[in-house]
C-alpha positions as CSV (number, residue, x, y, z in Angstrom):
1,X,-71.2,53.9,13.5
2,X,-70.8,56.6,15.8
3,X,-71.8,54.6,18.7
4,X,-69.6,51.9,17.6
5,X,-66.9,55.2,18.2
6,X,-68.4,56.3,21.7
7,X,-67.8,52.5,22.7
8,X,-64.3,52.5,21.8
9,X,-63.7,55.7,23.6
10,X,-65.4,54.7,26.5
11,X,-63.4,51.8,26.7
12,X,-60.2,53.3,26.0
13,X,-60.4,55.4,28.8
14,X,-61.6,53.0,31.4
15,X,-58.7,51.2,30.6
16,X,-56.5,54.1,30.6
17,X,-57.6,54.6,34.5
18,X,-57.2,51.0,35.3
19,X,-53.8,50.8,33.8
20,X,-54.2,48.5,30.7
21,X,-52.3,50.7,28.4
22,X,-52.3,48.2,25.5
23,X,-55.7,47.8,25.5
24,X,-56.3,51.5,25.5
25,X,-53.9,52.7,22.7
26,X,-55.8,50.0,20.9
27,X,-59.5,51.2,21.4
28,X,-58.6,55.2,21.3
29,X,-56.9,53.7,17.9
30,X,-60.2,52.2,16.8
31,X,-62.2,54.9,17.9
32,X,-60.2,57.5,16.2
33,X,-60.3,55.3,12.8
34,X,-64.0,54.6,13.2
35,X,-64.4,58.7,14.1
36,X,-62.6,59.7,10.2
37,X,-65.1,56.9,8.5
38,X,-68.0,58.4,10.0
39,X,-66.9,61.7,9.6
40,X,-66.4,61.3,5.5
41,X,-69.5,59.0,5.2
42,X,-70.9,62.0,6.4
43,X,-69.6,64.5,4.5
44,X,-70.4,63.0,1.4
45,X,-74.0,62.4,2.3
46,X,-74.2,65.9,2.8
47,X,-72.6,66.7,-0.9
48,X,-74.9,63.7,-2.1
49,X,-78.0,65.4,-0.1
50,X,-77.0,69.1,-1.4
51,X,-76.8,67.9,-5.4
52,X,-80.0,66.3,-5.3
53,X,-82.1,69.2,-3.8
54,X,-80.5,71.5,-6.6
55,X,-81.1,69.5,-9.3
56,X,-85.1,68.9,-8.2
């Protein structure tokens, strides 16, 4: 999923350079989205990964 994220923000700002400002709010819009999902999946495997080595 984070590459999915790099994609969109490599895209974003190509087409920031080139002048496609529609296309680049669009993608920094989808990276940033897919950037919070991948953030929280990750926190939580980390809370999931820290309860389970306690408990052993």
């Amino acid at each position: 999923m984070l590459g999915w994220t790099v994609t969109f923000l490599v895209i974003a700002l190509i087409a920031a350079v080139l002048g496609f400002t529609g296309v680049a709010v669009a993608a920094a819009g989808i990276a940033k989205l897919l950037f919070v999902v991948f953030l929280i999946l990750f926190v939580v495997s980390l809370f999931t990964h820290l309860g389970r080595r306690r408990s052993v």
